[in-house]
C-alpha positions as CSV (number, residue, x, y, z in Angstrom):
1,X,-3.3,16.6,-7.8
2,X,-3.9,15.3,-4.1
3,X,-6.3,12.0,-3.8
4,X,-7.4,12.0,-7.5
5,X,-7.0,8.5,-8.7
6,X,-6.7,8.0,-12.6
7,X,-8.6,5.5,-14.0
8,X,-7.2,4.0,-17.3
9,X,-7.5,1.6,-19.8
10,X,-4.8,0.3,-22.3
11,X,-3.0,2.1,-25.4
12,X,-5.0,2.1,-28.3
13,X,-7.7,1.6,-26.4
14,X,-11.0,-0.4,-27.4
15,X,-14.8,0.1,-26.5
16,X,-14.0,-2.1,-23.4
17,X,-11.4,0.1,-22.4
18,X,-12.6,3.1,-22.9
19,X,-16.4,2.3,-21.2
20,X,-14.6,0.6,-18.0
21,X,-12.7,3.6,-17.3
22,X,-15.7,5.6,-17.6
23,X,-17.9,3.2,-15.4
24,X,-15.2,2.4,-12.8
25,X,-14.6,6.2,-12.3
26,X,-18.3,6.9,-11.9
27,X,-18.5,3.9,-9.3
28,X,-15.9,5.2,-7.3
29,X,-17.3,8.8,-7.0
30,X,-20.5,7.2,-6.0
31,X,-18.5,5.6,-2.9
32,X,-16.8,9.0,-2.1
33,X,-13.5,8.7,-3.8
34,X,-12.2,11.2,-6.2
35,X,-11.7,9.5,-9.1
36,X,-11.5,10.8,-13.0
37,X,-11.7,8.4,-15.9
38,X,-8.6,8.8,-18.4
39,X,-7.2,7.5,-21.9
40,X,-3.8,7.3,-23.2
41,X,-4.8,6.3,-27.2
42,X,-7.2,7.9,-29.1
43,X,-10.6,6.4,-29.2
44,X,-12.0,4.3,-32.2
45,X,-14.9,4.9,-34.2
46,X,-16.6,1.9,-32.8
47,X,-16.2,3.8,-29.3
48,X,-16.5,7.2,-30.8
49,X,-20.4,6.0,-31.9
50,X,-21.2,4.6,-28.6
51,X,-20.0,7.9,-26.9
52,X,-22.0,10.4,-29.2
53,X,-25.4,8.0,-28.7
54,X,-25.3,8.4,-24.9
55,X,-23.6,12.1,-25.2
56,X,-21.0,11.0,-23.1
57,X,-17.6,12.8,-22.9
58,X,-14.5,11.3,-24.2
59,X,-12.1,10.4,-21.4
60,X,-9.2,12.9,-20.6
61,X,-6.3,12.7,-22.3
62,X,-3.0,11.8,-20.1
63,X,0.6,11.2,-22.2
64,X,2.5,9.8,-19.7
65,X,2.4,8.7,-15.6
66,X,5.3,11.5,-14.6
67,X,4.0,14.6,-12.5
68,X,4.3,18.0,-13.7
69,X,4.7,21.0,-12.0
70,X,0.6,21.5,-12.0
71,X,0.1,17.8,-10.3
72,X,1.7,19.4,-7.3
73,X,0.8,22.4,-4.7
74,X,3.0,25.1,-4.8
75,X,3.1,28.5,-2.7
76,X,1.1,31.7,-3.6
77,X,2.5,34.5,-5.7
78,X,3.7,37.3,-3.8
79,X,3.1,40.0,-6.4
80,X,4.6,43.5,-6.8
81,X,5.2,45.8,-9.7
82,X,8.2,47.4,-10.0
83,X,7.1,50.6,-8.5
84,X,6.1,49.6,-4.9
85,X,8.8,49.7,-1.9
86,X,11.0,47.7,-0.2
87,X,9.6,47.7,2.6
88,X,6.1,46.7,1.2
89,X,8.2,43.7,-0.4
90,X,9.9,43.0,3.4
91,X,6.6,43.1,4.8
92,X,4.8,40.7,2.6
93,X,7.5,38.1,2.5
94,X,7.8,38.5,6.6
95,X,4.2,37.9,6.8
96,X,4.4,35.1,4.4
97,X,7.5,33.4,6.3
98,X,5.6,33.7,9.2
99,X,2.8,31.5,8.0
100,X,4.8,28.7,6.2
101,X,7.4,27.9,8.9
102,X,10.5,27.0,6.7
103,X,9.7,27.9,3.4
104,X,11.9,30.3,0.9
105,X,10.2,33.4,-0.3
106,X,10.8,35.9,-2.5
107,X,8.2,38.7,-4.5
108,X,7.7,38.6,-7.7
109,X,8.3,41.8,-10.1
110,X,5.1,42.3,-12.4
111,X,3.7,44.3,-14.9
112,X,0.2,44.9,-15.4
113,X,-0.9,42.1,-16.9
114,X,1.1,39.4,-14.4
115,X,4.2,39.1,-16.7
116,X,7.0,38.7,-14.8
117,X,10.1,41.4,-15.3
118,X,12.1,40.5,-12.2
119,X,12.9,38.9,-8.7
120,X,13.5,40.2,-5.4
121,X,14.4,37.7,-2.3
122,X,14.9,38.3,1.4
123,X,18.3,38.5,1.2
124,X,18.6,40.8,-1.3
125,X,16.8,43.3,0.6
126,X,19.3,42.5,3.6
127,X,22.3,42.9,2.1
128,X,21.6,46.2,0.9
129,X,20.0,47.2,3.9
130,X,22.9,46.2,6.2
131,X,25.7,46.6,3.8
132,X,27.5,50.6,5.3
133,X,29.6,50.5,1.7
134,X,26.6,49.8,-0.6
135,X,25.2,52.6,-3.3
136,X,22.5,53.9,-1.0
137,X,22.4,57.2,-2.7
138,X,22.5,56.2,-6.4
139,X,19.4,54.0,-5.6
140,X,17.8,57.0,-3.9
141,X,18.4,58.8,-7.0
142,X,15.9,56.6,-8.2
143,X,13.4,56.9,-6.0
144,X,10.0,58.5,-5.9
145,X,8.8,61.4,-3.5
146,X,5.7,59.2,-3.1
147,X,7.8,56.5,-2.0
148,X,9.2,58.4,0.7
149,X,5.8,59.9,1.6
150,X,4.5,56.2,2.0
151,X,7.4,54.3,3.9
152,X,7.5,57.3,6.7
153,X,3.6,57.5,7.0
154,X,3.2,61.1,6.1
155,X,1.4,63.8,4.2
156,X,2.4,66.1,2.4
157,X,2.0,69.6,3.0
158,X,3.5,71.1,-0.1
159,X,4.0,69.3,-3.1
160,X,6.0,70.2,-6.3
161,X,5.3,69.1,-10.0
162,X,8.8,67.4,-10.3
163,X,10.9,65.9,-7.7
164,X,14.7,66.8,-8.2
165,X,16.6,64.3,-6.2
166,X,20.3,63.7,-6.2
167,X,20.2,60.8,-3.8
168,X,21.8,61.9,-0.8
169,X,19.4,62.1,2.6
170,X,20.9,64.2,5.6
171,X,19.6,64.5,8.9
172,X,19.6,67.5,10.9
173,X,19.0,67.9,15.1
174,X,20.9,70.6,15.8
175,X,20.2,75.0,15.2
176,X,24.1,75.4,14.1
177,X,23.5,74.3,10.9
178,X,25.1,77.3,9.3
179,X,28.3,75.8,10.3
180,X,27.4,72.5,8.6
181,X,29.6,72.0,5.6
182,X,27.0,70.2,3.9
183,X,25.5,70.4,-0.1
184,X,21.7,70.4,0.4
185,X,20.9,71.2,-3.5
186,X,18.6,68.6,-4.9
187,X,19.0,66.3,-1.5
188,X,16.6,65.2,1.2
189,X,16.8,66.5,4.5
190,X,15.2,65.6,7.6
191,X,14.4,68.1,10.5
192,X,12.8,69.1,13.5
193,X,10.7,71.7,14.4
194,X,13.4,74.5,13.6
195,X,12.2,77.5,11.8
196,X,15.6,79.0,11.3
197,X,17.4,75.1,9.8
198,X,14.1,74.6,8.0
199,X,14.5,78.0,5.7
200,X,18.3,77.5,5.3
201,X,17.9,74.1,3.8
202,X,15.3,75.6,2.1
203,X,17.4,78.4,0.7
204,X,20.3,76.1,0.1
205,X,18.4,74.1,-2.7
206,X,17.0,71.5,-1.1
207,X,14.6,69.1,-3.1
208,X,12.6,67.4,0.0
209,X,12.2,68.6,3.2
210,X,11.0,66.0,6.1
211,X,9.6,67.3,8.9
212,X,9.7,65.4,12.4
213,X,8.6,65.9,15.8
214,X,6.6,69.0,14.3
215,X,3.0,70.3,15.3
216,X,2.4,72.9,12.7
217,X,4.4,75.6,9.9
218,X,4.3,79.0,9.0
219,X,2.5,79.6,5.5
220,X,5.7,81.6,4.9
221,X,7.7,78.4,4.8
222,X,4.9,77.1,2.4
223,X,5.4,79.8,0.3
224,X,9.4,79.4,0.2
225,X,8.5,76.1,-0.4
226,X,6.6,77.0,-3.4
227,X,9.4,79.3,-4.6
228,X,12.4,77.0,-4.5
229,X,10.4,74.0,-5.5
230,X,10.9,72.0,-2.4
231,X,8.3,69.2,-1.4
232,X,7.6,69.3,2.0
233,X,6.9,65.6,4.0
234,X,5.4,65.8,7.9
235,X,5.0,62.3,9.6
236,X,4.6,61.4,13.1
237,X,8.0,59.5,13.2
238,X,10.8,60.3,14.7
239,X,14.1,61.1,13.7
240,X,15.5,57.5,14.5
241,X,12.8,56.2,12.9
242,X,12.8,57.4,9.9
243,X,17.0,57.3,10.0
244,X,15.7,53.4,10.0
245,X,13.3,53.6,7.7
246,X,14.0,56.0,4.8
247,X,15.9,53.9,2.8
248,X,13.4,51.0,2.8
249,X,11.4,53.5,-0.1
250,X,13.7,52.2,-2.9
251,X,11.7,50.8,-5.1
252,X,12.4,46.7,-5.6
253,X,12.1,47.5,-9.3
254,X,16.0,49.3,-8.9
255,X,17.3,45.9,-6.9
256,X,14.9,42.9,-9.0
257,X,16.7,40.2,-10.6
258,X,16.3,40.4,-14.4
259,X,18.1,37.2,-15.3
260,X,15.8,34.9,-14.1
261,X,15.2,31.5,-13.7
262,X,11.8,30.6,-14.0
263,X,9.8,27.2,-14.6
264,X,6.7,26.9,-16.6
265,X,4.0,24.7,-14.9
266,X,4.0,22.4,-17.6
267,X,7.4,21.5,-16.8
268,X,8.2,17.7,-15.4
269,X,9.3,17.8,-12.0
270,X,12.2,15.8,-12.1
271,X,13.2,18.1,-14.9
272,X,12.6,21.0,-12.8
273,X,14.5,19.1,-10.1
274,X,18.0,18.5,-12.0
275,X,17.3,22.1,-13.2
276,X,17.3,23.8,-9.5
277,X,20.4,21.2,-8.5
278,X,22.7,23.7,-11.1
279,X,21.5,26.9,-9.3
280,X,21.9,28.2,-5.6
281,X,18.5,30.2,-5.8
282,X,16.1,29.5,-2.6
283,X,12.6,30.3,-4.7
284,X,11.4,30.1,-8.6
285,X,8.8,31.6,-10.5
286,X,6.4,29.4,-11.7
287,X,4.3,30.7,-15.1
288,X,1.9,29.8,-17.9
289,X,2.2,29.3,-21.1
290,X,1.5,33.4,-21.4
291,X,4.6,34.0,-19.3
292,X,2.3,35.0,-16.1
293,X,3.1,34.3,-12.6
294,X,1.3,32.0,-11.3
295,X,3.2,30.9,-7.5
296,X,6.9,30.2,-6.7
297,X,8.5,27.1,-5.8
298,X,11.5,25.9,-3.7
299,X,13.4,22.6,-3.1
300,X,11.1,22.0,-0.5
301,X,8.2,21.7,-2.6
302,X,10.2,18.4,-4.6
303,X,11.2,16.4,-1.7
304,X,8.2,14.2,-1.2
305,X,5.7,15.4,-4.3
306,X,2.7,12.9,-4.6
307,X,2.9,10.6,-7.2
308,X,-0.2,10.6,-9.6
309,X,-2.3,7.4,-8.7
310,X,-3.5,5.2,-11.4
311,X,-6.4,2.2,-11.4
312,X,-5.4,-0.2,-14.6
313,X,-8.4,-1.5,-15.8
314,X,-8.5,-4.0,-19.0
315,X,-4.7,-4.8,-18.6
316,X,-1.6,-5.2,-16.5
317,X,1.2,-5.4,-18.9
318,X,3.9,-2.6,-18.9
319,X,3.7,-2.6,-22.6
320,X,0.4,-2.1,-23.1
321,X,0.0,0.8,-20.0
322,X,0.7,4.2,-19.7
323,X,4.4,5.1,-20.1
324,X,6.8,6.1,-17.1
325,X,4.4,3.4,-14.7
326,X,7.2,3.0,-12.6
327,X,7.2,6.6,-11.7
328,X,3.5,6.5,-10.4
329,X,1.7,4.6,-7.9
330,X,-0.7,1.8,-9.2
331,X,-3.6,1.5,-6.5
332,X,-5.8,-1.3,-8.3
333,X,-5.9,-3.4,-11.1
334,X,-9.2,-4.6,-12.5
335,X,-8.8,-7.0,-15.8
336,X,-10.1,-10.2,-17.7
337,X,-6.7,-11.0,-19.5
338,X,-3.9,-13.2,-18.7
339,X,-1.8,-12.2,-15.7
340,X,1.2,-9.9,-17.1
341,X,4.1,-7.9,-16.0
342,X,3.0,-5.3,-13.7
343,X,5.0,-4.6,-11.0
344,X,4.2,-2.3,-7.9
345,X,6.1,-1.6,-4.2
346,X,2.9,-2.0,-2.4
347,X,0.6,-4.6,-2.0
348,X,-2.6,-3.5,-4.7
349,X,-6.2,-4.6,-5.1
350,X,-6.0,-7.1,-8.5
351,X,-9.5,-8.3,-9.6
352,X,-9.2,-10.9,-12.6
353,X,-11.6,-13.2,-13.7
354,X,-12.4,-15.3,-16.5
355,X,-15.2,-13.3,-18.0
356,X,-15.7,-11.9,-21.2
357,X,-15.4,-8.0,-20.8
358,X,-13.7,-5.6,-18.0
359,X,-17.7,-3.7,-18.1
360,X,-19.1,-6.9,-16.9
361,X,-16.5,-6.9,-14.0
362,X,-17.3,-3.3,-13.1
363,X,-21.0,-4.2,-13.0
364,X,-20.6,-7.1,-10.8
365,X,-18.8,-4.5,-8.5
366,X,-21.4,-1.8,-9.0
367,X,-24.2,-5.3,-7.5
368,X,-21.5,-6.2,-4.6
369,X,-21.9,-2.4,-3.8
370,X,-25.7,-2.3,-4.0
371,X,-25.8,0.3,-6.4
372,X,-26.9,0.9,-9.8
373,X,-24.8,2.8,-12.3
374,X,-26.6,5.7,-14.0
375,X,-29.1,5.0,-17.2
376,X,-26.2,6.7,-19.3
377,X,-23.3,4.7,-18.1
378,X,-24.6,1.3,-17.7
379,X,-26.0,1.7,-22.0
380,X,-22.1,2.0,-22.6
381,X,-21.3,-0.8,-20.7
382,X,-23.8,-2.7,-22.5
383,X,-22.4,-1.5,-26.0
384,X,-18.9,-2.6,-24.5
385,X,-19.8,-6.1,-23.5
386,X,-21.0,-6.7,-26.7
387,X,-18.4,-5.2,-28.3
388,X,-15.9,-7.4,-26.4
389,X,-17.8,-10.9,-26.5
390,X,-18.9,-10.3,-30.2
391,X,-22.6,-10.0,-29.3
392,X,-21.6,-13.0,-26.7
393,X,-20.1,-15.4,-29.7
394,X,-16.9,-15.2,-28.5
395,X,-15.2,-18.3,-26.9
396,X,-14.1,-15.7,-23.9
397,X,-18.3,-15.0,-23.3
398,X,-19.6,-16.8,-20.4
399,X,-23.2,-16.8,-18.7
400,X,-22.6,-14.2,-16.9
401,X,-21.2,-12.0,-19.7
402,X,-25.3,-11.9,-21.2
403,X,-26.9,-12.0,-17.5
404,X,-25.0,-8.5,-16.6
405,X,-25.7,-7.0,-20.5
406,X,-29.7,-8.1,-19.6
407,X,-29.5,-6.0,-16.4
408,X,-27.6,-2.8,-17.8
409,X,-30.1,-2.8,-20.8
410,X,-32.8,-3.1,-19.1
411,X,-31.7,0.1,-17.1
412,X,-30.3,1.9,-20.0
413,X,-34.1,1.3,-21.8
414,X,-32.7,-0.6,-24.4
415,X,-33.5,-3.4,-26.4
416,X,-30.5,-5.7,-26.1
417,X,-30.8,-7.8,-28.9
418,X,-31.0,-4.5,-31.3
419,X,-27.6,-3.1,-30.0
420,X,-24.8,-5.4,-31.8
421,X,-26.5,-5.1,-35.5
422,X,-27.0,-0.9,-34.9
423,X,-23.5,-1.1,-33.5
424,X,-21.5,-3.1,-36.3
425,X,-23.6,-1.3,-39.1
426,X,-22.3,1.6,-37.9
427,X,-18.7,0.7,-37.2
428,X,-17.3,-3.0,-38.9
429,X,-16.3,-1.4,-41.9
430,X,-13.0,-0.1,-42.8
431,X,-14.7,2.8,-45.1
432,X,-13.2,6.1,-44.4
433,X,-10.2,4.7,-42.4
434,X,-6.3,5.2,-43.1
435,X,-3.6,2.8,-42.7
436,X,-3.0,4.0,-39.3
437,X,-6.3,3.7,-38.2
438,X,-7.0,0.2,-39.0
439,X,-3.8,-1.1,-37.7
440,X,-4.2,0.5,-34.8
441,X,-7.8,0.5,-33.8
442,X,-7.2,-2.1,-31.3
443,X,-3.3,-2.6,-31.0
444,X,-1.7,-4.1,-28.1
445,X,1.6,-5.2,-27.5
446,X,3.0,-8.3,-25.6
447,X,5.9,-9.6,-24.3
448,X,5.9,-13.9,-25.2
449,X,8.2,-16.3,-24.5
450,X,10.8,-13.2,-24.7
451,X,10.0,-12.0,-28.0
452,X,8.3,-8.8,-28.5
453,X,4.7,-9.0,-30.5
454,X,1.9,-6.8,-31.7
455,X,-1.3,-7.7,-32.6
456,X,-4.1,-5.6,-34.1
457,X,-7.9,-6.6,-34.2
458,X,-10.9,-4.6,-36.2
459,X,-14.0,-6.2,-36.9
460,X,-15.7,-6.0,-40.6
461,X,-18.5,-7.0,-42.0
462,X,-17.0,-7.3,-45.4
463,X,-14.2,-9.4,-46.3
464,X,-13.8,-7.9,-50.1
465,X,-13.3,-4.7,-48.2
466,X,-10.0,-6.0,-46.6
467,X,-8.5,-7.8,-49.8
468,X,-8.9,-4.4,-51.6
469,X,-6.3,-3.0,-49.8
470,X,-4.4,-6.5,-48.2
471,X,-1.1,-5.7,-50.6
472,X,-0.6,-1.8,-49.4
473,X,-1.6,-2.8,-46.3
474,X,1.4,-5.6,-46.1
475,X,4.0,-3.2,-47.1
476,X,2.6,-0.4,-44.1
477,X,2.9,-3.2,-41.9
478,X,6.3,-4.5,-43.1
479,X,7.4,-0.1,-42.5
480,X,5.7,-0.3,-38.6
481,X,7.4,-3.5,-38.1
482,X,10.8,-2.3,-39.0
483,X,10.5,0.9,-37.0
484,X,9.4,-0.6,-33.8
485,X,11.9,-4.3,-34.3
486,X,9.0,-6.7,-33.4
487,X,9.5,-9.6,-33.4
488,X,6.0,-10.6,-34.9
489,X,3.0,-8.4,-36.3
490,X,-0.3,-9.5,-36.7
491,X,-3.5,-8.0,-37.9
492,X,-6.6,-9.6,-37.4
493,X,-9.8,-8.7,-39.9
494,X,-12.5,-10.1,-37.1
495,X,-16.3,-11.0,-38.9
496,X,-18.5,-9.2,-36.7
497,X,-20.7,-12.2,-36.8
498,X,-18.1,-14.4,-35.2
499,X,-16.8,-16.7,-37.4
500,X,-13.7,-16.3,-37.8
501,X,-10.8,-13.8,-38.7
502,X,-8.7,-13.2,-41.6
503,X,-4.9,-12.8,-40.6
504,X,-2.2,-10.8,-42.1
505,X,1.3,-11.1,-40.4
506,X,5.1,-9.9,-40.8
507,X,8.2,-10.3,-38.9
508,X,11.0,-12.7,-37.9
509,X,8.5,-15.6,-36.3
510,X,5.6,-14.9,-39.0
511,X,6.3,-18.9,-39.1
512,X,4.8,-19.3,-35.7
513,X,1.5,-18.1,-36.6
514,X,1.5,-20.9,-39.5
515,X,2.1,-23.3,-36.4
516,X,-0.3,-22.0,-34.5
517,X,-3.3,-22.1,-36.7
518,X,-2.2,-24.6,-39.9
519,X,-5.4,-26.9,-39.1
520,X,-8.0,-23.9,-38.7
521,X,-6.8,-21.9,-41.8
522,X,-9.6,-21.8,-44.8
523,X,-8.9,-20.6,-48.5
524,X,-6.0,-18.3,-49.7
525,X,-7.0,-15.5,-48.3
526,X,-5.7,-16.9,-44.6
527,X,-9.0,-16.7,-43.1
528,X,-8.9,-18.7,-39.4
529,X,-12.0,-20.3,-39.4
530,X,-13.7,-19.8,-35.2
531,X,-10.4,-17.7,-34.2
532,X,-12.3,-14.1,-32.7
533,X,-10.3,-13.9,-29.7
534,X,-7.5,-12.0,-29.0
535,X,-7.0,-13.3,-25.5
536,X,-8.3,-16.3,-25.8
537,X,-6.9,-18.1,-28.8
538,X,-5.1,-16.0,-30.8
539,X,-2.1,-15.1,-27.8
540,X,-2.2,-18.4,-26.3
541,X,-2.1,-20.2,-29.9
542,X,1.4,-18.0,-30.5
543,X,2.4,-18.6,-27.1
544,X,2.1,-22.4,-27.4
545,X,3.8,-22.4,-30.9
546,X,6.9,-20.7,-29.4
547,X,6.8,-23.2,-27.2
């Protein structure tokens, strides 16, 4: 995750929202800053048309502001199959200690495809290295001859179609061994050059012989070899050496872990967290979704994790952001609505101004910067001012609001006073639309006077097609209002030509929006006449009622 700032607008987000995220992102790259624009609703059709006519991308999806296992760096697998040696595992998490000064390692056991089978640590390794009672020999049993060949650097100079090996690994300096009350069948035995001890253990069934401190052999002890089935090992240790080192050929698939715990790296980290705090194990497994290893990860990775990084942009209420807030680290805040609840620990950047859309904010920025935002970007931004202002009727337009939409248009190539009727066409109709989708095609929630209200906002262009569907839509509204306990839901039908909106409303303090707008309200069908604005009138209307 690093520096990557997120860049997002409100739930349920509108063309504003969506296009300011976009714009701000693309600004901040241009200064150098690694920034990606992000949504936390899905987009609306209005938005969904301005995207496909510049072939823009749709935002990236985020669910929530708490970091998973991904948002933060972890170590590098250190990958064995179950095959390889302990030693080889020793090595590599050595090495691996020795370039991350106190972090835990440990290898994990793989198949061929990266699944993981098991877990082998440091400590494991030590213990059974330097434990005098532990089962040396059963775990021998196990082991290959090519192991053995590999740990001890050697060659072999005869080798056998099957390895018979009982475990036990004797080492033999002296010429007496005929007095040696020792059972050699099916055991490994180190020796020097000795002609005479290297045909007795020969003779006496040995299954490996290991030859140290030896120049050269007799093809007669080649040939016993190849009677009694007896691989023969030369390396250019010495006895003491391979005393030390033999047993580090046990294969790590004979010591793994197979009850594992593991954490996928879609996992939340302060899941992850209370997960480790019930275990005593120094390193985890971290994996994908297809059960592959893909790095470990140790207490020390979740001390001081980054926090993801947001900018707000077209909001700065709790309600209306991305959930788990608190858990991340707001940077900026860049909005054109009423000053909300938004806390953070740091001082933060806050741009508000009375203007009519967050894009027209953004381009004022992109000016103060001396830059101009690509022919792509700055066509959305027009679509979302006018989208925002209601082709600049609403009472929330200013000046500016049509000065900024002149400049992006003229270098998006586009003739601005063509956008808002190809736009609404397209768009201000609730044809094709579900319950859902109308409610919540601009949905925000607020926090006024203490009580907890939603409001809703889609713009038509035909009236009758509200009242066809104003009593099913009532009762939907009346099953979302007693799921969520607002106190208040409102949903306002907008004209896209700016005269007014048509209001539907349920809830404990549906009186309040009778207060509020008793002197604007036309005909029975509880049309408002000049109420467009959200922000502007329709909040500060309730707020004054409650009052």
């Amino acid at each position: 995750m690093g520096d990557l700032i997120h860049i997002i607008g409100h739930k349920n987000p509108d063309t504003d929202s969506i296009m300011a995220a976009i714009s701000y992102a693309e600004l901040k790259r241009k200064l150098g800053i690694a920034a990606v624009a992000c949504r936390i609703g899905e987009v609306n059709s209005e938005t969904e048309f301005v995207l496909r006519k510049f072939q823009m991308e749709e935002p990236i999806y985020i669910e929530n502001a708490r970091v998973r296992l991904y948002d933060i760096p972890f170590d590098e697998p250190i990958k064995l199959t179950k095959n390889s040696t302990i030693k080889e595992a020793w090595n590599r998490m050595c090495s691996f200690s020795g370039q991350n000064t106190g972090k835990n390692v440990s290898v994990s056991v793989v198949d061929h495809e990266d699944h993981l089978l098991g877990v082998v640590s440091l400590s494991d390794i030590s213990k059974l290295l330097l434990n005098a009672k532990g089962n040396l020999a059963q775990l021998m049993a196990e082991t290959s001859v090519d192991n053995i060949c590999e740990v001890l650097d050697g060659s072999f100079l005869h080798r056998c179609t099957r390895f018979r090996k009982k475990g036990q690994v004797h080492l033999l300096s002296g010429k007496d061994v005929e007095k040696l009350d020792y059972d050699f069948k099916d055991s490994i035995v180190v020796v020097s050059d000795d002609l005479q001890t290297q045909r007795y253990v020969i003779d006496n069934g040995a299954s490996c012989l290991i030859l140290v401190e030896t120049d050269i052999i007799s093809r007669s002890m080649i040939k016993m070899a190849e009677e009694y089935g007896c691989d023969i090992i030369k390396t250019p240790m010495s006895m003491l050496q391979v005393a030390r080192l033999i047993y580090q050929a046990i294969s790590i698939g004979s010591i793994m872990h197979r009850q594992i715990v593991s954490f996928h790296n879609n996992e939340y980290i302060d899941d992850v967290y209370k997960k480790m705090s019930k275990t005593r194990f120094r390193s985890y497994p971290v994996l994908n979704s297809q059960g592959k290893v893909l790095g470990s990860i140790s207490r020390y990775h979740l001390l001081n994790y980054p926090k993801k990084k947001f900018i707000l942009v077209d909001h700065n209420e709790i309600s209306q952001s991305i959930d788990y807030l608190k858990d991340a680290e707001v940077l900026e805040i860049v909005d054109h609505h009423r000053i909300g609840d938004v806390t953070t620990t740091y001082p933060v950047k806050f741009r508000n101004e009375i203007i009519g859309s967050t894009c027209s904010i953004i381009a004022l920025m992109y000016q103060e910067n001396q830059l101009k935002p690509d022919p792509k970007i700055a066509g959305c931004m027009c679509y979302a001012i006018i989208s925002d202002t209601m082709n600049f009727n609403s009472p929330t337009c200013t000046p500016r609001d049509k000065e900024i939409a002149k400049w992006l248009a003229d270098i998006a190539g586009l003739d601005l006073a063509q956008l808002a009727p190809e736009m609404f066409r397209q768009v201000a109709t609730l044809k094709g639309k579900n319950l859902s989708e109308i409610l919540y095609n601009d949905f925000k929630e607020y926090v006024i006077e203490g009580k907890r209200i939603a409001i809703g906002q889609i713009n038509i262009a035909d009236v009758t097609e509200m009242l066809a569907i104003r009593d099913e839509f009532l009762a939907y509204m009346r099953t979302i209002n007693n799921a969520n306990n607002f106190d208040l839901l409102l949903m306002c039908f907008t004209d896209v030509e700016g005269k007014g909106s048509n209001l539907l409303y349920v809830g404990n303090l549906a009186w309040v929006v009778d207060d509020a707008f008793r002197d604007q309200v036309q005909g029975e069908d509880y049309f408002v006449n000049g109420v467009i604005s959200r922000k502007k009138q329709i909040v500060p209307g309730l707020s004054g009622a409650l009052k």
